[in-house]
C-alpha positions in Angstrom: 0.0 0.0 0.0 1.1 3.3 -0.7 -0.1 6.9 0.8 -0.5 9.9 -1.2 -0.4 13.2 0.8 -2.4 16.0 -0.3 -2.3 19.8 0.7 -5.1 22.1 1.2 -5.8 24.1 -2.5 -7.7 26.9 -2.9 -11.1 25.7 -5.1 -10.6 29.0 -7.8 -6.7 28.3 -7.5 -5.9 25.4 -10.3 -1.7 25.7 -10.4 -1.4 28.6 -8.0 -2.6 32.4 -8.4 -4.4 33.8 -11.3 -3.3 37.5 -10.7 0.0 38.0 -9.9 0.4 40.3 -6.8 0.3 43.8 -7.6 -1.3 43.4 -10.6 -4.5 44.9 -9.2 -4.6 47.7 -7.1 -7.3 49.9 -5.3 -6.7 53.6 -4.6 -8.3 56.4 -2.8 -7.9 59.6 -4.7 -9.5 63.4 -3.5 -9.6 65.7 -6.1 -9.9 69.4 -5.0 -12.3 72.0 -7.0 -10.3 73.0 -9.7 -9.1 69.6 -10.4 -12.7 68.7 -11.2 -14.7 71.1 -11.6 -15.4 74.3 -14.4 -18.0 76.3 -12.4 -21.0 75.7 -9.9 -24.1 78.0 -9.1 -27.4 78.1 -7.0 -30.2 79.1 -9.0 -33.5 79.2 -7.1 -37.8 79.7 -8.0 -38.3 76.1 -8.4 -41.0 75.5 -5.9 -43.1 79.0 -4.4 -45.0 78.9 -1.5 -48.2 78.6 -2.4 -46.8 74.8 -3.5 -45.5 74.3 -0.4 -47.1 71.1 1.6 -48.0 73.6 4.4 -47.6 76.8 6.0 -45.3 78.9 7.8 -46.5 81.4 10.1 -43.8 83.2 13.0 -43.2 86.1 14.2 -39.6 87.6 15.1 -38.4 83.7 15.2 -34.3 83.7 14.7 -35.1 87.2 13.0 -37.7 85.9 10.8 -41.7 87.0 10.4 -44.1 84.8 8.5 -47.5 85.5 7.7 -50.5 83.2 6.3 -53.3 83.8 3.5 -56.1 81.6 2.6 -59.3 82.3 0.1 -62.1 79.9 0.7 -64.7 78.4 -1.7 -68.2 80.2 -1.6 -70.5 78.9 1.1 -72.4 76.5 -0.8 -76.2 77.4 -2.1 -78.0 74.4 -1.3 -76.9 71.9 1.8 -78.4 68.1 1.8 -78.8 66.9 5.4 -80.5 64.0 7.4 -83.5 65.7 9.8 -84.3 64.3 13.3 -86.4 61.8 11.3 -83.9 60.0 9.7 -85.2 62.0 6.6 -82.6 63.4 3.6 -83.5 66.9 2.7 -82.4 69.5 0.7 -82.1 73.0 1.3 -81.6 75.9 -1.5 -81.9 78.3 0.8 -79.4 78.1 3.8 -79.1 80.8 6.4 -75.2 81.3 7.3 -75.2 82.1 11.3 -71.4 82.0 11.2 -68.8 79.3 11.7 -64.9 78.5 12.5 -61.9 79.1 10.9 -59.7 75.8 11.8 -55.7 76.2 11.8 -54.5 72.6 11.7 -50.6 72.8 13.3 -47.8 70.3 13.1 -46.8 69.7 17.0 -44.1 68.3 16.3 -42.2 70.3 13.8 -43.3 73.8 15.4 -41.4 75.7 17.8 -42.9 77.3 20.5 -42.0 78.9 23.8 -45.2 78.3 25.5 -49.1 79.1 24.3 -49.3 81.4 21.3 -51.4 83.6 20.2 -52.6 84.1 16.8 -55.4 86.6 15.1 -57.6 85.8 12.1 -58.0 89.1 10.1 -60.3 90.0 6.9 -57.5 90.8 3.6 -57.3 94.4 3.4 -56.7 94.6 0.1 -57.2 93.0 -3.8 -54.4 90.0 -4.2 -53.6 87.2 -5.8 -53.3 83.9 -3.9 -50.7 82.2 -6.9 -47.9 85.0 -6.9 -48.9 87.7 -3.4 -45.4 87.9 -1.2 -44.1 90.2 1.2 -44.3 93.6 -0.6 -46.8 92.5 -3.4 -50.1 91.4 -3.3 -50.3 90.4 -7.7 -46.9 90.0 -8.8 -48.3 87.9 -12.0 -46.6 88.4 -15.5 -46.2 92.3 -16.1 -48.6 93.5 -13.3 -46.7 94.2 -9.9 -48.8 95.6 -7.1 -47.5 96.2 -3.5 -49.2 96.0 0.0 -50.3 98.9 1.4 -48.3 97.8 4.4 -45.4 94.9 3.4 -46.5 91.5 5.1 -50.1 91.9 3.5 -52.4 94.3 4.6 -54.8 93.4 7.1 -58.4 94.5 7.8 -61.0 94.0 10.0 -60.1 91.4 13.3 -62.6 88.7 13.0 -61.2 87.2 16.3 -58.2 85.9 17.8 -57.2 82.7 19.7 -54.5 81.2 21.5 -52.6 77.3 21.0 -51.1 75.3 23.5 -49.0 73.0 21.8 -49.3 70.5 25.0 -51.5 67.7 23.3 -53.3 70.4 21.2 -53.0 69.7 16.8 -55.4 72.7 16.1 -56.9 76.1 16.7 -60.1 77.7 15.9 -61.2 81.2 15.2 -64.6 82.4 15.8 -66.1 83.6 12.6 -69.3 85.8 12.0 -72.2 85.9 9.6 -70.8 88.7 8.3 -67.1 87.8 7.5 -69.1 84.6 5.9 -70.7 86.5 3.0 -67.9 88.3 2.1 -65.7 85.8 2.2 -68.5 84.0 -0.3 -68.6 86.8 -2.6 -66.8 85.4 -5.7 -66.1 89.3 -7.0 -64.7 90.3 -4.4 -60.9 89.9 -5.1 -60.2 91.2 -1.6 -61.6 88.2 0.2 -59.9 85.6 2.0 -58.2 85.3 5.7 -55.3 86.6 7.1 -53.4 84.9 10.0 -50.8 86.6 12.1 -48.3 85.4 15.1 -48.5 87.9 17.7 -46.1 85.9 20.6 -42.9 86.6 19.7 -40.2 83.8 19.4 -42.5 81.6 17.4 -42.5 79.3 14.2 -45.3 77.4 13.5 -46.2 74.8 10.5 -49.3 74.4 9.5 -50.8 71.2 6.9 -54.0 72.7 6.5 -56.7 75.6 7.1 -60.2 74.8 6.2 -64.2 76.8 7.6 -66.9 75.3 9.4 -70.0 76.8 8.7 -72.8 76.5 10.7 -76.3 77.1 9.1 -80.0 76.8 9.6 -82.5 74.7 7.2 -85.4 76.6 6.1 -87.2 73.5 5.8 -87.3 72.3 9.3 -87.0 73.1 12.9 -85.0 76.7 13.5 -83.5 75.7 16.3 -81.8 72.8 14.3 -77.9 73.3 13.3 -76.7 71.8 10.5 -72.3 72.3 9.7 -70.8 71.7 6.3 -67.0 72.4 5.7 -65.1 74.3 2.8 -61.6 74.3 2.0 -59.5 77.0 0.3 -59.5 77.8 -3.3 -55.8 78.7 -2.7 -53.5 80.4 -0.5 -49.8 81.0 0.5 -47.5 83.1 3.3 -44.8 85.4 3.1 -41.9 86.0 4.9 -39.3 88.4 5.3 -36.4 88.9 5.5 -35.3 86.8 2.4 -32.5 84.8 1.8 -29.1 87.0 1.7 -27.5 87.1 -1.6 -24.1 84.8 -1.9 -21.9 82.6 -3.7 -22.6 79.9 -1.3 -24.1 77.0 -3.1 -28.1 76.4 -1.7 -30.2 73.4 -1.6 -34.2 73.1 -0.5 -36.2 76.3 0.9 -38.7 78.7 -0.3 -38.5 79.8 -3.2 -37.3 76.1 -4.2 -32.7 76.4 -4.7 -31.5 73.7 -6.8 -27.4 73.6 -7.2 -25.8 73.0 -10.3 -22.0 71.7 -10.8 -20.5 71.8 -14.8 -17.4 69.1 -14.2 -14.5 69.0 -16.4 -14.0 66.4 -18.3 -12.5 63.6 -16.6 -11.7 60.7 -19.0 -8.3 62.7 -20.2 -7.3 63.4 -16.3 -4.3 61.3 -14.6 -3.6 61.5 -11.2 -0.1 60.1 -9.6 -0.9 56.9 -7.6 -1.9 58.2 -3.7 1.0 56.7 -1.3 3.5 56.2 -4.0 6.1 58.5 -4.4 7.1 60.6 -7.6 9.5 58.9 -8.8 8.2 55.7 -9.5 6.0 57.0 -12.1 2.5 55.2 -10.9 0.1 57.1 -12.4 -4.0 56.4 -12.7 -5.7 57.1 -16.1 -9.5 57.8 -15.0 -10.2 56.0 -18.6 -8.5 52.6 -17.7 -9.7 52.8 -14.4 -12.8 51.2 -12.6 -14.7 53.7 -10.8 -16.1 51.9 -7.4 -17.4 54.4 -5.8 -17.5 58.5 -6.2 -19.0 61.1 -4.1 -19.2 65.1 -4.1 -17.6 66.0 -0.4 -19.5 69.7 0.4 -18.8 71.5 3.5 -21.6 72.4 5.5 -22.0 75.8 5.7 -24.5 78.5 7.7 -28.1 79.2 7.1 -29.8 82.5 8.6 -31.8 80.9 11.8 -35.0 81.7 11.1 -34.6 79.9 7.4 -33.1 76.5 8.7 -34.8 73.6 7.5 -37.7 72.7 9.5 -37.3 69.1 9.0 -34.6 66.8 7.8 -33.0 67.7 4.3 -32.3 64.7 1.9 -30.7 65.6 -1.2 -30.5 63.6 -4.5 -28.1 64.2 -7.3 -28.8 64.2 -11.1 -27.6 64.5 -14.6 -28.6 67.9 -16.2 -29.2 67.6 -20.2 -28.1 70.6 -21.4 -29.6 72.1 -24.7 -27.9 75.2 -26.5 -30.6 78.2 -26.2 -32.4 76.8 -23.2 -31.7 78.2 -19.5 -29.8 75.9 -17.1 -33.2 76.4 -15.0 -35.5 75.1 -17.8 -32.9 72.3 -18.7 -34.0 68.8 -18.4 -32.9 66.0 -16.1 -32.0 62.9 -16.8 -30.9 60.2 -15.0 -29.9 60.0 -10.9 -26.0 60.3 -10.4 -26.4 57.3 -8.4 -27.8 54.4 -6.8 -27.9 55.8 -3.5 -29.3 59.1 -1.7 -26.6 60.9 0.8 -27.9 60.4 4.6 -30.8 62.8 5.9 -29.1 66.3 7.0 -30.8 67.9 11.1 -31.4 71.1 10.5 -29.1 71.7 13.1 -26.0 70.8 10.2 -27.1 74.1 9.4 -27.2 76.7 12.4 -24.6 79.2 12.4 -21.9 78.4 15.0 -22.3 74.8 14.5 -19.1 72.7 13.2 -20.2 69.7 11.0 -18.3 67.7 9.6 -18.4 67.0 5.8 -21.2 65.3 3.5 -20.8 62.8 0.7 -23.4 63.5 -1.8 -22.8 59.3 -3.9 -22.3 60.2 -8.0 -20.9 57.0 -8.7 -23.0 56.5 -11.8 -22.4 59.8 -13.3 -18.4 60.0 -12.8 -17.7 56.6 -13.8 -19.7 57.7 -17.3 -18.3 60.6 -17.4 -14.4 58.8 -16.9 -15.4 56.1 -20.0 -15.4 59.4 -22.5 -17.1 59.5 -25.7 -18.5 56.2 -27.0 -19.9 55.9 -30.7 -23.1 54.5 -29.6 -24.0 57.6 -27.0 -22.1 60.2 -27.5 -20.7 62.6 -25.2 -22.1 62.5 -21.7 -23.4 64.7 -19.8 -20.7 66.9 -17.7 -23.9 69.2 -15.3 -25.4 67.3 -12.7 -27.5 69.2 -10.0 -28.4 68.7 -6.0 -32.1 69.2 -5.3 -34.2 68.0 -2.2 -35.5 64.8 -2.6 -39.2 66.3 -2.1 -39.1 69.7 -3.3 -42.3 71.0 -2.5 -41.6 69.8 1.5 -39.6 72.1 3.1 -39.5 75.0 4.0 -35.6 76.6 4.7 -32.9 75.3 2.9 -29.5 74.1 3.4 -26.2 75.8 2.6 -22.9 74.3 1.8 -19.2 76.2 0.6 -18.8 76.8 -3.2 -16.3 77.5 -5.6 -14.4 80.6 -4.2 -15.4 79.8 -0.8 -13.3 79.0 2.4 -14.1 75.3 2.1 -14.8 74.2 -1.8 -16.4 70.9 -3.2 -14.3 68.3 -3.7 -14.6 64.7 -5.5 -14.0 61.2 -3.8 -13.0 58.4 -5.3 -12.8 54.7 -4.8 -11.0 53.2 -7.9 -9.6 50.1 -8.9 -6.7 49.7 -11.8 -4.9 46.7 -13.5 -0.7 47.1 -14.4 0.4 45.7 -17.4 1.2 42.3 -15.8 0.3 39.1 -17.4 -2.3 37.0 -16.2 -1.7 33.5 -16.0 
């Protein structure tokens, strides 16, 4: 008998190793700003405020004073309603003995210092409930008209009432018969509701502001109250002051600020090989190389207080197909620069004084295209991509971070993988 002694083998390694040691190589390389990139710009007016998901309403919060404006639909003519029989009637005649105006608030993401108190005015004066702001109540095409008094001008008080955000979603205003036909008067382009902050220190958010009216059939018993609800026909806020001008770069707020990078191009850059010294001549050709991961690292930078986000900001990234004659603004977008979204932002990233560290922002998809070059089949690809909020119409405040020119520019992470020249056996 003889005995044959085996050793362990690896079950891919028939002989011994298929790629030489060396042969493959990962690398970290950081390219700063002007390695990378041609320009960058914020550019905002995406979203208004009337598009906005809610409302805003404060008053001298971080510096900042909000005010809300709603127009409702007409009181309806005719009201169908069960009696005390069980009976469905019909009445085309209501009688409007008044009703309530019903602020719903978001406990959660409003900041008070204790109860508040708001008041529910008449409009002042004619406006428009698509384009009104601070200073001007119609600010549509070539027609600008201001506010008597900027921050919308206010009539009579229909009544006031105070929240306590302890267990409390809501407030309701006391409203007249009176305030309800003119608010019903379709011709009257000066009807609708104006609600003000008057404790200082708060900011409050509001999802929705509908009226409860409260009427009396004609049909049946007098003493019998019937209530039907109406919504509004549309509405906004305004707030001052406005973002400051800058060259910071902007993502997210009110009026909606989109970011937009033009990158050089990157299939004819080669960087020296990180960790190797100069003299060896290791260089990495973006072209040859695999691209494993890439991400856009932005500093953080300061928003005014009373403009930070009032929730968490998540920001996606994509490819902007430019078109000769057409506005970077109006340009379409095509597809996401990658896979993955960078991590949810506190608006506390945000508050001046704070020091946070730096965000990713993945573009894996778009830099590794980008790095391949021209191909006969596609062209040239894109070399814009932009940073937007992943729900634009969500937020209110927006998120600033360090552009070119700035103390603390963009720069471009990569993850990349190369192959020598070596055989493989």
């Amino acid at each position: 008998m003889v005995a044959l002694a085996c050793a362990d083998e690896d079950p891919t390694g028939v002989g011994g190793p298929l790629v030489p040691g060396g042969a493959v190589r990962t690398f970290e390389i950081v390219l700063e700003a002007e390695d990378f990139l041609v320009s960058d710009t914020a550019l905002g007016g995406f979203v208004t405020q009337g598009q906005l998901l809610y409302r805003v309403l404060a008053s001298g919060y971080e510096g900042m004073t909000a005010h809300a404006v709603g127009r409702f639909a007409p009181a309806p003519a005719s009201v169908t309603y069960v009696d005390a029989s069980g009976a469905t009637r019909t009445d085309t005649l209501p009688s409007y003995i008044g009703g309530r105006v019903v602020l719903r608030l978001d406990t959660l993401r409003s900041v008070a210092p204790g109860p508040v108190r708001l008041e529910l005015h008449r409009v002042g004066e004619e406006w428009d409930p698509a384009s009104a702001s601070w200073t001007l109540r119609v600010d549509s095409g070539g027609v600008q008209l201001p506010w008597a008094q900027p921050g919308g001008t206010s009539a009579a008080l229909v009544d006031t009432a105070t929240w306590d955000p302890a267990g409390h979603d809501s407030v309701s205003f006391r409203v007249d018969s009176l305030t309800v036909a003119l608010w019903s008067d379709t011709l009257d382009a000066t009807r609708g509701a104006f609600i003000r902050v008057a404790t200082p220190g708060a900011r409050l958010r509001s999802p929705s502001l509908i009226l409860r009216l409260d009427l009396r059939p004609t049909a049946t018993n007098p003493d019998t109250v019937i209530t039907t609800t109406v919504g509004t026909l549309g509405g906004t806020f305004f707030f001052d002051p406005n973002p400051p001008p800058g060259s910071m770069l902007r993502v997210g707020g009110m009026p909606s600020w989109r970011s937009y990078f033009h990158v050089q191009r990157l299939d004819t850059l080669v960087v020296p090989c990180p960790g190797e010294p100069p003299e060896s001549g290791c260089v990495v050709r973006l072209n040859e190389a695999t691209i494993n991961y890439a991400a856009l690292v932005l500093q953080p930078d300061s928003t005014p207080g009373g403009l930070l986000p009032d929730d968490s900001l998540r920001i996606e990234a994509r490819t902007v197909l430019t078109v000769p004659g057409v506005p970077l603004a109006r340009s379409p977008l095509g597809s996401r620069g990658s896979a993955y979204l960078a991590p949810a932002l506190a608006p506390e990233t945000f508050r001046p004084g704070a020091s946070p560290g730096a965000v990713e922002v993945p573009l894996t998809a778009f830099v590794a295209t980008l790095a391949a070059g021209r191909t006969e089949a596609q062209g040239e690809p894109p070399r814009w991509f932009v940073l937007y909020p992943v729900v634009e119409s969500g937020l209110f405040g927006f998120g600033t971070f360090g552009g070119l020119g700035s103390p603390a520019p963009p720069r471009l992470r990569m993850i990349v993988t190369v192959a020598t020249g070596a055989e493989v056996r």
